[in-house]
Backbone bond lengths (Angstrom), bond angles and torsions (degrees), N, CA, C in turn:
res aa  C-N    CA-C-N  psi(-1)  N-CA   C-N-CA  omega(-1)  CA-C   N-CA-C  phi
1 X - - - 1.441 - - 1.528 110.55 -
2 X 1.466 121.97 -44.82 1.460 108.60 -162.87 2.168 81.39 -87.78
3 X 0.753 125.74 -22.12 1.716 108.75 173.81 1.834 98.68 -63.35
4 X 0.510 128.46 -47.61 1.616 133.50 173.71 1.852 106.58 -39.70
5 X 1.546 99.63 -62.68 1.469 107.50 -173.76 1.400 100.86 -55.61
6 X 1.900 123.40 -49.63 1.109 118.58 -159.35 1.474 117.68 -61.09
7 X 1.257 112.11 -31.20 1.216 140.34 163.62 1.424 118.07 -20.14
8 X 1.386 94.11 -83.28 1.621 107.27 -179.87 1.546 102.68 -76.73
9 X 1.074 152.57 -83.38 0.898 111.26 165.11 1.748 155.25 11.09
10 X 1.481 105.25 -37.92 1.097 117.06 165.08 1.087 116.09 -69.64
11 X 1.200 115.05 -52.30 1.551 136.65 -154.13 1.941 91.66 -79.21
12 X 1.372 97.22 -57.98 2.056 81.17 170.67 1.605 118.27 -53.29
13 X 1.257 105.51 -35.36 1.977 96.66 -172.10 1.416 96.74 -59.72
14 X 1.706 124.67 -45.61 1.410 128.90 -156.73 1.844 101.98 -63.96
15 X 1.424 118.23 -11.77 1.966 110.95 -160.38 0.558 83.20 -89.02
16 X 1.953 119.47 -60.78 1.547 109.00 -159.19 1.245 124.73 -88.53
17 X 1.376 118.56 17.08 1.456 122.85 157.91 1.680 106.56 -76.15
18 X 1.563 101.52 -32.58 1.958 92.60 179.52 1.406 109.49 -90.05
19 X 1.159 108.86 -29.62 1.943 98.38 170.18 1.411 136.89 -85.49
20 X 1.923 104.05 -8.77 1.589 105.21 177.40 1.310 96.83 -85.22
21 X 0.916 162.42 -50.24 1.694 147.09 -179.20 1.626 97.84 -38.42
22 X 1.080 138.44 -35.83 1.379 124.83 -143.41 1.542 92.25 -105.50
23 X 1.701 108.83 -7.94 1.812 111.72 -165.49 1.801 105.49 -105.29
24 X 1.620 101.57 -19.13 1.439 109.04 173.64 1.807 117.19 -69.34
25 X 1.049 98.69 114.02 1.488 90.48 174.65 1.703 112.48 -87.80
26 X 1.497 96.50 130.83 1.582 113.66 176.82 1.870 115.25 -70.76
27 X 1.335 122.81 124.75 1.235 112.30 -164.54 1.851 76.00 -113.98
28 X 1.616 97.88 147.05 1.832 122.92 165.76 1.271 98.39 -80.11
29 X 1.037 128.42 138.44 1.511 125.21 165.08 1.741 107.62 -89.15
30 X 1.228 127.01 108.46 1.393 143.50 -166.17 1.907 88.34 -76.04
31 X 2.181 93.19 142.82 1.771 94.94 177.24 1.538 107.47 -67.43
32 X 1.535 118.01 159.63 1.119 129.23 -171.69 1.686 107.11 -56.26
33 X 1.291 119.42 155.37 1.585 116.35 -177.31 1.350 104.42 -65.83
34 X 1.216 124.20 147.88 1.429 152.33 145.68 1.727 133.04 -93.84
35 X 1.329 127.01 98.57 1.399 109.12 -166.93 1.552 88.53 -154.13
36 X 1.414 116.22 149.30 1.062 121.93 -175.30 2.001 96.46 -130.73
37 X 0.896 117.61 138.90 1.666 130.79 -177.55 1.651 132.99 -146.44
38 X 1.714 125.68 128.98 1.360 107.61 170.48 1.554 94.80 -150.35
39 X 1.427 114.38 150.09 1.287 115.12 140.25 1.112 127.68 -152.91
40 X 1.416 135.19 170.43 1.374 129.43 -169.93 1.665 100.99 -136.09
41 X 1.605 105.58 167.23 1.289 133.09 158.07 0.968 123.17 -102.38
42 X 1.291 144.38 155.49 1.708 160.15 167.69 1.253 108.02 -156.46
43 X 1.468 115.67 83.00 1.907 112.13 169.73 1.744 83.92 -124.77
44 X 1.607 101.92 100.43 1.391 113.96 157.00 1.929 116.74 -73.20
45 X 1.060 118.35 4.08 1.246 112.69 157.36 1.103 122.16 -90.51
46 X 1.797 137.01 -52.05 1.101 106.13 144.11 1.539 145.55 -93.16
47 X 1.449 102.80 31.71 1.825 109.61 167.72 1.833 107.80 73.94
48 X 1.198 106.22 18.04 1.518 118.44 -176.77 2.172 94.34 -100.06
49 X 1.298 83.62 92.24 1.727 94.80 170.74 1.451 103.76 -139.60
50 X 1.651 94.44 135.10 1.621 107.48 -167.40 1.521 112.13 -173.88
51 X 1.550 113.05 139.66 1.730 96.64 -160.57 1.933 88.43 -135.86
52 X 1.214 95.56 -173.91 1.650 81.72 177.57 1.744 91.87 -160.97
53 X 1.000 149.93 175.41 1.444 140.49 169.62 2.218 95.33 -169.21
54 X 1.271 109.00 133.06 0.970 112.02 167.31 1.722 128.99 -153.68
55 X 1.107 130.93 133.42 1.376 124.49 172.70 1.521 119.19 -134.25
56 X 1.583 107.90 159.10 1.382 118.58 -155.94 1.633 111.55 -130.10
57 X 0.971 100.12 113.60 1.862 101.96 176.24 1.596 104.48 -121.20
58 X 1.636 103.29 116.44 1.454 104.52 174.29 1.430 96.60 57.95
59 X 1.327 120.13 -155.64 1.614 129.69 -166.47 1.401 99.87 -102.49
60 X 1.191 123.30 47.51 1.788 132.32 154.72 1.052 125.16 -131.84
61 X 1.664 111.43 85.63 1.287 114.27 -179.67 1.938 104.02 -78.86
62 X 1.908 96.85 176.83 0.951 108.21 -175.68 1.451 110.60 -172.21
63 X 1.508 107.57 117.27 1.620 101.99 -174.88 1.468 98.06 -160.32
64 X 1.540 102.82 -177.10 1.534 123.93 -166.38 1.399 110.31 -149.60
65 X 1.877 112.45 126.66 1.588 102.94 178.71 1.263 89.14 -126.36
66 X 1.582 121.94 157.44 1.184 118.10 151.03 1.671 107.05 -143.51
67 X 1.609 105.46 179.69 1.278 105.93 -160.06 1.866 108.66 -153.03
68 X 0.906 128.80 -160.21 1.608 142.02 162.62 1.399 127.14 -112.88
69 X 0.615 127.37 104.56 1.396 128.85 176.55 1.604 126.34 -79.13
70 X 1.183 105.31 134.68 1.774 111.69 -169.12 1.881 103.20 -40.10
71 X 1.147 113.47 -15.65 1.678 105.06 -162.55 1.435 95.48 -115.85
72 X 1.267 127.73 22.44 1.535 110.50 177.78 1.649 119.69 115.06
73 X 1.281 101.68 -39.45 1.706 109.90 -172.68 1.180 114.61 -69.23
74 X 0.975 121.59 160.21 1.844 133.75 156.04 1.798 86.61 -106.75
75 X 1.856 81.48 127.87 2.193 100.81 158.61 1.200 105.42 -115.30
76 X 1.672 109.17 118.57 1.310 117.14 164.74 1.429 115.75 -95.91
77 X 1.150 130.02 133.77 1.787 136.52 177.55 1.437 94.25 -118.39
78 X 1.531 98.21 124.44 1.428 105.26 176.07 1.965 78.34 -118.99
79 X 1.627 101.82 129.87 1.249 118.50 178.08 1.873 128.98 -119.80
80 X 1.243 134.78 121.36 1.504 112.81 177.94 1.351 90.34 -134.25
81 X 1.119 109.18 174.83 1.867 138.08 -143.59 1.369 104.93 -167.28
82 X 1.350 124.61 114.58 1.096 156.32 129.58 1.910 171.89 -80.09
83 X 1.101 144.46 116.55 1.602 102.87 -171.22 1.456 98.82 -50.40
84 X 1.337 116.99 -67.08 1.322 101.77 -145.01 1.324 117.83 -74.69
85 X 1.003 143.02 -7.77 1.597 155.85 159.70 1.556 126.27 -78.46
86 X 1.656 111.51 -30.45 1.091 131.47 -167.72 1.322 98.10 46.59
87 X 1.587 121.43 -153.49 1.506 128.29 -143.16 1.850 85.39 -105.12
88 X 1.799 86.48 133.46 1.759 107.52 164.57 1.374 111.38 -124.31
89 X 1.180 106.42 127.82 1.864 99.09 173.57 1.721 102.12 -117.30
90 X 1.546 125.49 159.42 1.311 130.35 159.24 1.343 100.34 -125.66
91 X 1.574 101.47 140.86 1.107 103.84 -171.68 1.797 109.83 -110.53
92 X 1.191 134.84 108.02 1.874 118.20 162.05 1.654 115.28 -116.71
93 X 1.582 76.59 131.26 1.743 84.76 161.69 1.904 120.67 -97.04
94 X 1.272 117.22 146.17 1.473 112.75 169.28 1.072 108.34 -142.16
95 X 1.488 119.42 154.31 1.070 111.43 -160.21 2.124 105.58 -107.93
96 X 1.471 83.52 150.86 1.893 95.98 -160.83 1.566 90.39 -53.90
97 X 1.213 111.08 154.90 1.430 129.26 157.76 1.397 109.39 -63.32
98 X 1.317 135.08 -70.39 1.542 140.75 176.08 1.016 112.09 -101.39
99 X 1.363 141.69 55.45 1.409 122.30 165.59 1.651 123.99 -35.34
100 X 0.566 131.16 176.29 1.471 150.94 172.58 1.684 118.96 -105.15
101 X 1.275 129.24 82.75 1.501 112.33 158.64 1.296 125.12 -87.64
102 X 1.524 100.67 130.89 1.497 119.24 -171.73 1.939 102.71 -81.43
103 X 1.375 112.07 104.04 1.263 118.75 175.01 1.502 106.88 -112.88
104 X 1.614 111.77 131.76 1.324 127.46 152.51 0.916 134.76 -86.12
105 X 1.652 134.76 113.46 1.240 123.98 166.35 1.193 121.36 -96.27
106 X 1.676 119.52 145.89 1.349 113.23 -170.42 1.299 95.61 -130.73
107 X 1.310 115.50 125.74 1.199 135.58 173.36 1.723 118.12 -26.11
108 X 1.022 133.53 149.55 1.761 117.55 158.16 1.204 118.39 -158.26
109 X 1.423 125.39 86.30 1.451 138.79 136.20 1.446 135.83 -9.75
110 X 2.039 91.65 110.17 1.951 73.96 179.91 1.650 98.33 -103.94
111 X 1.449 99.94 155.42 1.638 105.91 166.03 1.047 113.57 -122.72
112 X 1.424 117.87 146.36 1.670 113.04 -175.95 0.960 107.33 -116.39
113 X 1.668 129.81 115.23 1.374 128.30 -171.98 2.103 108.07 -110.77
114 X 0.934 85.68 112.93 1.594 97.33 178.27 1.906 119.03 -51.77
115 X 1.149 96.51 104.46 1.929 98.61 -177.91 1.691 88.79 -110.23
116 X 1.293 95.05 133.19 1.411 102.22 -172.58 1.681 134.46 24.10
117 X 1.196 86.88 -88.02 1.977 94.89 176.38 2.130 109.73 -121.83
118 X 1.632 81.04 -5.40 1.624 95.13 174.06 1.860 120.72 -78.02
119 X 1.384 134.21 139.97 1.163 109.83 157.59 1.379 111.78 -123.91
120 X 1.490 116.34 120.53 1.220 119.18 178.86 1.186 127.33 -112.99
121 X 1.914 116.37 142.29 1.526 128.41 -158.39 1.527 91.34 -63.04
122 X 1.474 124.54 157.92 1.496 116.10 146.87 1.953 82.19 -145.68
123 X 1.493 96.34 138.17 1.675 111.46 172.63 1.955 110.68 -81.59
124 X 0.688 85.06 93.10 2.208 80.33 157.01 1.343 118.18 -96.06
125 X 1.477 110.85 115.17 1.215 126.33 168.85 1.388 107.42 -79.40
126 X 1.488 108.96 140.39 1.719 128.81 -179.15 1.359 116.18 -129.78
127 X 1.310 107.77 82.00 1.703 99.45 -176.05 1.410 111.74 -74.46
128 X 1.573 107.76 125.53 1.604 109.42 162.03 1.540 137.00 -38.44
129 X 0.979 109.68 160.87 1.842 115.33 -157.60 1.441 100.69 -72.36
130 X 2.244 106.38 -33.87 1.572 79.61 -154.66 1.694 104.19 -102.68
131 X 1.222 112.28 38.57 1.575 129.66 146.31 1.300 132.25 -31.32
132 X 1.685 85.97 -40.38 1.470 111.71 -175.04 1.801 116.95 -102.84
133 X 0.986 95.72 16.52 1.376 103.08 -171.08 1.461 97.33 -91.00
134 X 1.700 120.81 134.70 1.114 138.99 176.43 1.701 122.33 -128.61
135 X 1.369 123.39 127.21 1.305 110.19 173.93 1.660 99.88 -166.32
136 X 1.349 86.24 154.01 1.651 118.74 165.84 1.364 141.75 -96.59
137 X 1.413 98.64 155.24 1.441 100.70 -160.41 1.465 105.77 -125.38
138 X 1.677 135.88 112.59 1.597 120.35 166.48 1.334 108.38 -60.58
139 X 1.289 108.65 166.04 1.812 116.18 -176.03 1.531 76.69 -112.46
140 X 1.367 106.57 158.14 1.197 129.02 166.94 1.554 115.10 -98.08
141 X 1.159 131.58 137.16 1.601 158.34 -168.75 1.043 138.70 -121.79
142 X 1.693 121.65 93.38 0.953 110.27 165.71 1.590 125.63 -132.62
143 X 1.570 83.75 145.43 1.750 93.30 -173.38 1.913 116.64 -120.15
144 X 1.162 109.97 125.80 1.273 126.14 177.69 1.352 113.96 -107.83
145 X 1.305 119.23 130.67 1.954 134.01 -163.71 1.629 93.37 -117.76
């Protein structure tokens, strides 16, 4: 009996030794990606400016974003990516030549309201309409493969 088992047994190791080669699928190994990319923003209304540019050869990337910062600066990150290094970024801030400060003025009204024989200041503030003004901006995009 177990010469019997060994048997078949044999005879199964021997098929699927001739049919798993034929069931493995062979993968090509495709060349490493190549892509080169940048785009930027400029909405000087709301002060949202920011660009980014990057390209990739094989597994070494290499790019640069920068941006504005709430206090005045431009941050530039100059960044590269590697296996053997994995990801490095440097970071500098400098500060803008002209920034822009966004100042509101709000109007202020005196009224003089008569209390008996007294006249007393009282201030009313009137904030302007276009306070309320809101809008958007698409960034423009471009991508090269």
């Amino acid at each position: 009996m177990a010469f019997k088992l060994a048997v078949v047994l044999a005879i199964v190791s021997v098929a699927n030794a001739a049919i798993l080669p034929t069931l493995v699928k062979k993968v090509e190994l495709e060349a490493p990606a190549e892509y080169q990319f940048s785009y930027s923003v400029h909405d000087e209304h709301t002060g949202d400016i920011k660009s980014q540019q990057e390209e990739r050869h094989g597994d070494d990337v290499k790019g640069q974003y920068t941006l504005i910062d709430a206090d005045g600066h431009r941050r530039i990150v100059d960044y590269t990516a590697d296996e053997h290094n994995g990801f490095n970024a440097v970071v500098r801030r400098e500060p803008l030549a002209h920034h822009k400060l966004v100042k509101t003025v709000v109007p202020v009204t005196k009224v003089v309201v008569p209390v008996a024989k007294y006249a007393v200041p009282v201030a009313k503030v009137v904030a302007p309409a276009h306070l309320a003004t809101v809008s958007f901006a698409a960034p423009s995009l471009t991508y090269h493969y």
